[in-house]
N, C-alpha and C positions, 0 to 999 in steps of 0.2 A: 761691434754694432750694439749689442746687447748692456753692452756698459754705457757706452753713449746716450742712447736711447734711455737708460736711466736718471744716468745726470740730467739730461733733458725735462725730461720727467719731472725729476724733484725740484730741480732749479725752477722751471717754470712752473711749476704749482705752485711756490714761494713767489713766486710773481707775480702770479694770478692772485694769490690771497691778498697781497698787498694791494692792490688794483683795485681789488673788487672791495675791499673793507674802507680803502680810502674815496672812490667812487659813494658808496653806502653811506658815509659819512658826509661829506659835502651833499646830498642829495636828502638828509636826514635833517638838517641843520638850514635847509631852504638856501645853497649856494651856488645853486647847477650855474652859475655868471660866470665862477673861476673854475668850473669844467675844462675849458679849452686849455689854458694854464699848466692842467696837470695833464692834459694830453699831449701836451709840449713837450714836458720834460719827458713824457716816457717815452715819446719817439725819437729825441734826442741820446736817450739809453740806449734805445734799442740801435739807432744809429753807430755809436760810440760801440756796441759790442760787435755788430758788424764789421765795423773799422780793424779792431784789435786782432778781429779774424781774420780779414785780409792782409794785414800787417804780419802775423804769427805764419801764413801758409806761405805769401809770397815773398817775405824781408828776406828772407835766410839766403837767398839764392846768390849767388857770386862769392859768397863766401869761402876759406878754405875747409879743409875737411874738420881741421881739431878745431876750428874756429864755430862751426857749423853744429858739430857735439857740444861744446863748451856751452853757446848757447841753445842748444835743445837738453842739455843739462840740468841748465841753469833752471829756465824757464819751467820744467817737469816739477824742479822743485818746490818753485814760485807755486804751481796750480796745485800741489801736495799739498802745500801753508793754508792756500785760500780754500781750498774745501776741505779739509781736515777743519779751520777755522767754522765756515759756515755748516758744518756737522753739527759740532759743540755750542753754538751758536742757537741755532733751532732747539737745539734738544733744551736751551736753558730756558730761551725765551719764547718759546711757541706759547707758553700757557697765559704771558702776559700780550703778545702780542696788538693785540688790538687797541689796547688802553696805551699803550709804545707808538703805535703809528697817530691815532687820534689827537695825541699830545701834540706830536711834531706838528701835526695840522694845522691846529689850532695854532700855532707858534707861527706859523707858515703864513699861515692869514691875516696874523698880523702886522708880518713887515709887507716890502713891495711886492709886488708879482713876481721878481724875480725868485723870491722865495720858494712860491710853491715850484715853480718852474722844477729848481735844485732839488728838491723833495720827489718829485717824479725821476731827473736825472738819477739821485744817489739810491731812490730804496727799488729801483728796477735797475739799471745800471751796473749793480752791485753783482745780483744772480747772472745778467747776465756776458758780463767781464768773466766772471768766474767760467760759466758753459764755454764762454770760447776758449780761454785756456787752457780748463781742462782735456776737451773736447780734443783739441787739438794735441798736445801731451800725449793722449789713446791713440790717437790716429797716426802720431808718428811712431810710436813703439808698436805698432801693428800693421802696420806699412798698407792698408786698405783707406785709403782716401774716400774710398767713395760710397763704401757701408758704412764707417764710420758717420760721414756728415747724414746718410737715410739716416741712420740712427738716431742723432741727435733732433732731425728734422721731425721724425716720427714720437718721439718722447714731447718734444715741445707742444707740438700739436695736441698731443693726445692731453697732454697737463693745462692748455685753454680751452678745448671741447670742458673738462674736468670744473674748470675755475670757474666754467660761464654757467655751467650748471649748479657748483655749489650758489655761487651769487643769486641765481632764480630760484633756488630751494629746491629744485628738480633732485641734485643728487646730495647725499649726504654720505659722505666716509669717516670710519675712526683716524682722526691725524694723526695723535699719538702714536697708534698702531703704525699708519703708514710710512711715518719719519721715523720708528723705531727701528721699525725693518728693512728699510731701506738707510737708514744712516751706517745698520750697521755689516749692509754690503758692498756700500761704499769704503768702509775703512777695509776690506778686503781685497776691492778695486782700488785703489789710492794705493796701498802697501803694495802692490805691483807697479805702479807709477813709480815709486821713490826707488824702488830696486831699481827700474829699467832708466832713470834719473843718476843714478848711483853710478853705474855702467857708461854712460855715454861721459861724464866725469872724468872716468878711468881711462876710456878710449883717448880725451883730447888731454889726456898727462895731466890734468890737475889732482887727481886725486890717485892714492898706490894703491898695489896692487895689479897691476896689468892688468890685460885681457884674458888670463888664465886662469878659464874655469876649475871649480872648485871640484866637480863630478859633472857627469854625464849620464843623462834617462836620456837620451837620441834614440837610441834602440828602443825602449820601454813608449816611450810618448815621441813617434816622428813630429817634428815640427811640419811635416806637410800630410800629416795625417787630417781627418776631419776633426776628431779632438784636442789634437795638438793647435791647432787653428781656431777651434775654438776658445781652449782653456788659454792663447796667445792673445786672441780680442777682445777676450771678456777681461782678464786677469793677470795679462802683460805676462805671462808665463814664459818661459824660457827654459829649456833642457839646459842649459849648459851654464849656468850664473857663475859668476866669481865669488868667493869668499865674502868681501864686501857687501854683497847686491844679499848674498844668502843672511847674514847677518843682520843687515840693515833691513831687509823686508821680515824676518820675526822679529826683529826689536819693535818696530811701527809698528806690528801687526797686534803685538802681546799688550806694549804699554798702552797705545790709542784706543783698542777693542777696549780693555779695563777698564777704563776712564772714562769712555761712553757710555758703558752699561750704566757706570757707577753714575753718573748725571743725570742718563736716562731712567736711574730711578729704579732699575731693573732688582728683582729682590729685596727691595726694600719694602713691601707692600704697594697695597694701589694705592698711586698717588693721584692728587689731584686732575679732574677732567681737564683738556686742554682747551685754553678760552677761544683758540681760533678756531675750532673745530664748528663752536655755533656761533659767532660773532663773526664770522668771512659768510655766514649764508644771511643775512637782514635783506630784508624786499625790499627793492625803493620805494621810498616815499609816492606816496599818491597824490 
């Protein structure tokens, strides 16, 4: 729940900024006419990630069992890609952000309406394809359906109460800080996706190794303890991994954690403010 509710979180703050800088923008520029336009496309996103979600929770069904793992595999891995990508992603561009979406705008404006439309579809669309993926991913390696989806439901929410107040100037947060810290417990959350990704692999015979765990903390951390149920929803944890899944989740964990400090700047001195930080809060136009 607590992971969920994160990616919710972050995903939809990325949304919300988008939203709110591209709203700022046409209303800055005297265009509020192609308002509706981008309200199009973003309900068409938000549509479209809807869809995915129902697609992801109900497709599986009829299916056989290795067929059933193959693709809850598969797909763990897919939602591994895309938010390992949108981690690295933020951390490069948060600081140009705003001058990135503005451009597009402007580009937008001036081909047909269709244009903006697709600009609302792909720069919301984007985060939140990703949340259902992911979302879903946690919620099967956790087998709790229905804390899971609170959790996502609660993180989103709480990331547009967030958005609507940075856009009215009411609330201000350090970005930086907050995609710092939260990018990089996602790649801790994520690194237990790809292990429990890894495993279900194993199970439907694509990948060796069997199902023969590597060691066992069962005794040490019950899997139906209160922390073991925890450190399983937050962290995809598992007493009993296979060699593979143990392997593969500190390989992710060492090289991906490295490489995000390293981008996010970490030790290298303070770097530059991040531009979305004051550019996602401008008061509309009067």
């Amino acid at each position: 729940m607590i992971a969920n509710a994160l990616i919710g979180l972050r995903e939809g703050l990325e949304a919300g900024l988008v939203v709110g800088i591209l709203v700022a923008y046409l209303k800055r520029i005297g265009r509020t006419d192609v308002l509706p336009r981008l309200w199009i496309g973003i309900g068409l996103a938000i549509a479209l990630s809807l869809g995915v979600g129902a697609l992801l929770t109900w497709g599986p069904y009829g299916l056989s069992f290795q067929a059933q793992e193959a693709l809850g595999g598969g797909l763990s891995l897919v939602a591994v890609a895309l938010v390992t990508w949108m981690i690295f992603w933020m951390a490069r561009h948060a600081r140009h952000l705003k001058g990135e979406l503005q451009n597009q705008l402007d580009r937008a404006l001036q081909d047909s309406a269709l244009g903006l439309v697709a600009l609302g579809v792909v720069s919301v669309g984007r985060e939140g394809i990703e949340t259902a993926l992911f979302v879903w991913a946690s919620v099967k390696s956790s087998g709790n359906a229905v804390l899971g989806t609170i959790g996502a439901f609660l993180g989103l929410l709480a990331a547009a109460i967030i958005a609507y107040g940075i856009y009215r100037g009411v609330v201000r947060i350090n970005l930086r800080t907050f995609f710092l810290w939260t990018g990089a417990f996602l790649v801790v959350v994520v690194a237990g996706v790809f292990a429990y990704g890894l495993g279900d692999l194993q199970e439907a015979g694509l990948l060796p190794g069997g199902t023969q765990p590597a060691f066992s903390i069962a005794a040490m951390i019950p899997p139906t303890s209160w922390y073991g149920i925890v450190l399983a929803g937050v962290f995809n944890f598992t007493p009993e991994p296979t060699w593979l899944q143990v392997v593969g989740w500190v390989v992710y964990l060492v090289v991906t954690m490295f490489f995000f400090l390293r981008v996010s700047g970490v030790g290298r001195g303070r770097p530059r403010p991040v531009e979305a930080e004051s550019s996602a809060t401008p008061a509309p136009a009067h």
